[in-house]
N, C-alpha and C positions, 0 to 999 in steps of 0.2 A: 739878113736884110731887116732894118725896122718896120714897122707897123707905121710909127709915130706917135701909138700910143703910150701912155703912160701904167704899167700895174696899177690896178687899185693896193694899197696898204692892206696886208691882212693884220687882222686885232687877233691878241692872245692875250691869253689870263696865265700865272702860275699861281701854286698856295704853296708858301713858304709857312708849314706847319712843323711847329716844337712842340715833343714833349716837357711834361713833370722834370724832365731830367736834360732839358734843354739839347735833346737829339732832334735831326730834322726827317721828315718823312721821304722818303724816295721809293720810286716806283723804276723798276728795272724793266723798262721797255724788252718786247719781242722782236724775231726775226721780220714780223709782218709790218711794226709799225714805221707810216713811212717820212717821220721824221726822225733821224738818231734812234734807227732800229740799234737793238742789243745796248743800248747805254744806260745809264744811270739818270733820270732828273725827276723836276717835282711834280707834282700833281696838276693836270692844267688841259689846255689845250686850246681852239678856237671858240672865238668870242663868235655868238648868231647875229642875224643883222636886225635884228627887233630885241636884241640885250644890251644892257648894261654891262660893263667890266665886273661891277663887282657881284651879279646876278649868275652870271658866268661862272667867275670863280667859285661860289656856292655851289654851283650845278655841277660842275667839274671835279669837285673835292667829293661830291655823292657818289655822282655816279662811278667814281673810279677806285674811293676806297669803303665807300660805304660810310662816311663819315657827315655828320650835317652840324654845323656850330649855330645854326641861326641868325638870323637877318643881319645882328652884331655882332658875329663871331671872330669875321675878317676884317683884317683893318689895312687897305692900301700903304703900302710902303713907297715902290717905285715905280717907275715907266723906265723903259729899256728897249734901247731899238735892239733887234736881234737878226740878223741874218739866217735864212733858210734854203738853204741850197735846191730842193726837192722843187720849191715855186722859183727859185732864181728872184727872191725880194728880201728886202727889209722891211720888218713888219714892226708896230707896236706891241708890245708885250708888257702889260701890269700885274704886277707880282702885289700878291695880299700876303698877311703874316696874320697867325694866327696860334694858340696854345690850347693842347689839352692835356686829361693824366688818362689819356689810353695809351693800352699797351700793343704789340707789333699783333695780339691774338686777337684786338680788335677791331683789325682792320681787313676789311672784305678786298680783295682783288679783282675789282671789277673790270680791269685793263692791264695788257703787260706779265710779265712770266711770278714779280713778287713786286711787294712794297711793303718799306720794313721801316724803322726809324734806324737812326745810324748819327753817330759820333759824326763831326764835321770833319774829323783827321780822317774817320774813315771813308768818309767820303770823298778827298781829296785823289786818295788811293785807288778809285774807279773810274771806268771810262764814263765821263760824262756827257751830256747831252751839249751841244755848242752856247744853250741861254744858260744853261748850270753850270756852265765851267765861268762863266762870266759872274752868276748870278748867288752864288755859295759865296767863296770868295769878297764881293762887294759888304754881302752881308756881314762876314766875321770881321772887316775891319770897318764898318759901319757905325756912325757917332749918332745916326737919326733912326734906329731901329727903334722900333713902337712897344718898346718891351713892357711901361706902363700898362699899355692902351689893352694887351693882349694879356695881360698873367691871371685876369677876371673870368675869361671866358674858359668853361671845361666842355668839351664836345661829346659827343654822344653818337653812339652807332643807330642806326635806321635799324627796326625791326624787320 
């Protein structure tokens, strides 16, 4: 039976981060996480309701792998409606893109069983998350990828 109300829209962030060697970052979600537990996708999660998207994204790429690029590190690529089964909604989800020359020893697990850099072939090979099977994919055949905007920035681990 309805309510008649409406879901509010939940906001997500992802970080579409490449290595030196143009690998993408992925974080292999756990049994507990309860979005696309046991899957493959990128770094991210929900946006707070006194944040920015791209404040978010910054915050989310820290805390999850230990990684911090600076105010300019990220650079908005897309918006992506994505569906979530777990809330029964379609939410917004903005994906930043971003480049460093660290390597998989540099990156902290702050969430999830690993998070490793990986080939986009091998990536294709893994069970993905529902916004990364969408959100991989758009990228590799993508003509408006920010690849200027990002080849400047090198990120750096949090002490």
């Amino acid at each position: 039976m309805s309510t008649g109300t409406v879901p509010a829209v939940g906001r997500f962030v992802g970080v579409l981060l490449l290595d030196a060697r143009g690998r993408v970052l992925l974080q292999e979600r756990d049994e507990h996480a309860a979005i696309d537990p046991d899957h493959w996708g990128l770094p991210g999660g929900h946006v707070d309701d006194d944040e920015t998207f791209a404040a978010a994204a910054r915050r989310e790429l820290a805390e999850e792998t230990g990684i911090d690029l600076g105010p300019d590190g990220l650079v908005l690529w897309r918006e992506f409606e994505v569906f979530h089964a777990v809330y029964d909604s379609h939410d917004r989800m903005q994906v930043f893109s971003g480049r460093c020359e660290l390597t998989d020893d540099d990156v902290v697990v702050g969430e999830g069983r690993q998070i490793r850099f990986l080939s986009f072939d091998e990536a294709a090979s893994l069970p993905l998350t529902s916004s990364s099977s969408t959100i991989l994919p758009a990228w590799s055949s993508a003509s408006d990828r920010p690849v200027g905007a990002v080849d400047r920035h090198v990120g750096h681990r949090d002490p």
